[in-house]
N, C-alpha and C positions, 0 to 999 in steps of 0.2 A: 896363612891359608885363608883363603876369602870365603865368606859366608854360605856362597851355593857348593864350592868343593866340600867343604863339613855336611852341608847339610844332604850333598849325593854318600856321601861317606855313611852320615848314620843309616839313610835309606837302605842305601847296601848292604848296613850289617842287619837290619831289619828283616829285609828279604834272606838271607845268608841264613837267619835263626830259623825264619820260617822253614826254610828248605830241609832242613838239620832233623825236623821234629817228624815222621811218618801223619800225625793229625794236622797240620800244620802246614804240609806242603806242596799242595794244590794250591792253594792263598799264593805262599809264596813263588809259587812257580807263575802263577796269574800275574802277579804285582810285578816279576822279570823279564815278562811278556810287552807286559802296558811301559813298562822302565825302558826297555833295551831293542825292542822290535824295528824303531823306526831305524836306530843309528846299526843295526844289523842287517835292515833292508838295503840300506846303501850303499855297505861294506859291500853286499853282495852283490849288487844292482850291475858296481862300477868291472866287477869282474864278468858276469855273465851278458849285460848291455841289456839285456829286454825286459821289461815291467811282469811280463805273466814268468818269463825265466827265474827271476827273483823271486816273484812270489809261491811259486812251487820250489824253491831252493830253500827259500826260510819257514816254509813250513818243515820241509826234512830234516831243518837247522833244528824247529823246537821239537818235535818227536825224537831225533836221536838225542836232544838234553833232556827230556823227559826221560824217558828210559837209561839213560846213563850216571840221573841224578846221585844214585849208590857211590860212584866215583869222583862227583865232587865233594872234595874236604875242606876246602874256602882256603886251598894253601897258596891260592893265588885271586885276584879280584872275580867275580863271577861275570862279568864282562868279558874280560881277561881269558876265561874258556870259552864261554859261548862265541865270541870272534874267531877264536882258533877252528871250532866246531864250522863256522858260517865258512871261513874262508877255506878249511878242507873241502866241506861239500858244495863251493860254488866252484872250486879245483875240478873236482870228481866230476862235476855235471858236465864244465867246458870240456874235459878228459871224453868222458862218455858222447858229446854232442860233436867233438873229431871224428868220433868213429861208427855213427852212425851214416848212414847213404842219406845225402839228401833228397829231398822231396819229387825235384826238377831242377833241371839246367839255368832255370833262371833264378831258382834261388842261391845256387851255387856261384855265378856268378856275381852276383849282388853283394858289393860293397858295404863294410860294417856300417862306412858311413854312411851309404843312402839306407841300409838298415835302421839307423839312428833316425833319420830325418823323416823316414817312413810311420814312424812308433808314435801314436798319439800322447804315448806319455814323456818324451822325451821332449823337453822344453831348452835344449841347449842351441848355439850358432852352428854354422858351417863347420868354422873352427876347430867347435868342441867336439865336434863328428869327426874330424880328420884326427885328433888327439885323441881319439875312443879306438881309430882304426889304429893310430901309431901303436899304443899302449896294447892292444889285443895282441900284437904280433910277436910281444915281446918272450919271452920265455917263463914259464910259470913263476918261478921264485922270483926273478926281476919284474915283472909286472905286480904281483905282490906287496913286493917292496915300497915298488913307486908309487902304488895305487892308498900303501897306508903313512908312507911318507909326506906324498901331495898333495891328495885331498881328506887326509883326516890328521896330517900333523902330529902324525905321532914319534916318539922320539924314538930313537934307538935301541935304548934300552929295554923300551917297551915291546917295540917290533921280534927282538931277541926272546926277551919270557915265551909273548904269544908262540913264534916258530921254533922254538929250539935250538936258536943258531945263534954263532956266534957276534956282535955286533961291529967287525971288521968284514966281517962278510955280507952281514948286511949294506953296508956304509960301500963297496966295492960294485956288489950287485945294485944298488941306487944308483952310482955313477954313471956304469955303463948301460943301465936303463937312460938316463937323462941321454947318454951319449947315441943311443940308436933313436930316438925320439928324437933329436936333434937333425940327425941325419934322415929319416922319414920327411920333417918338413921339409930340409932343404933339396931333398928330392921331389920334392910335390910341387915348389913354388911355380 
């Protein structure tokens, strides 16, 4: 185990005690805030696409951990729920943002990607706009998948704890995410 895995590990159990104690865990809820915020921005970033969508998604990310805190018992990483929490409510919001009416017809026409290319906070290519529009299209769980498979490398196993599923199914729906995202570009070219 290399030095910085141990040493996120004790952090975690550090925060973990904090959280455990009633006197104790505001600190620690503070300390899992400053730990885990950015890498839970992202989780959610990649699912919702826009800078303020995320940041009103991860705020609802830590008020429903705050208030739910009673039901973490550290029987999994605290990571490990909070990602689960970020990626249900950044689900929930794209759910909800289906079904509201848009604004105008020109926002409704407007492409995720010129969406992306639009957004000042959005520092990626062309490319990475058309890969944001493939990936949007895809179906909740497969987008999901791919989005914690590709850009956060997480293993199967893992993927499995967080959703509750099993990792044949995972490893099926990755696939055929890859495979419709495949067919996106060679439709685009």
């Amino acid at each position: 185990m290399k030095s910085e895995e141990r040493e996120q590990m004790l952090n975690d159990d550090k925060i973990n005690a904090l959280l455990q104690k009633p006197e104790t865990r505001r600190e620690g809820f503070e300390k899992a805030v400053r730990q885990y915020g950015e890498q839970l921005y992202w989780q959610i970033r990649r699912i919702v696409l826009t800078h303020e969508d995320a940041d009103d998604v991860l705020q609802n990310v830590f008020l429903k951990a705050w208030s739910s805190l009673d039901s973490f018992h550290g029987d999994s990483k605290l990571i490990t729920w909070l990602t689960r929490i970020a990626i249900n409510e950044a689900l929930d919001f794209q759910r909800r943002k289906k079904t509201r009416p848009t604004l105008s017809a020109d926002d409704e026409g407007m492409s995720i990607a010129h969406q992306l290319t639009a957004d000042d906070y959005f520092d990626g290519d062309e490319v990475e706009a058309q890969l944001q529009e493939a990936i949007a299209q895809l179906p909740d769980v497969q987008r999901t998948v791919f989005l914690l498979r590709y850009y956060d490398e997480m293993k199967y196993s893992e993927i499995s704890e967080m959703l509750g599923t099993s990792e044949g199914g995972l490893k099926a729906s990755y696939h055929i995410a890859v495979k419709k995202i495949t067919d996106f570009f060679h439709r685009h070219d």
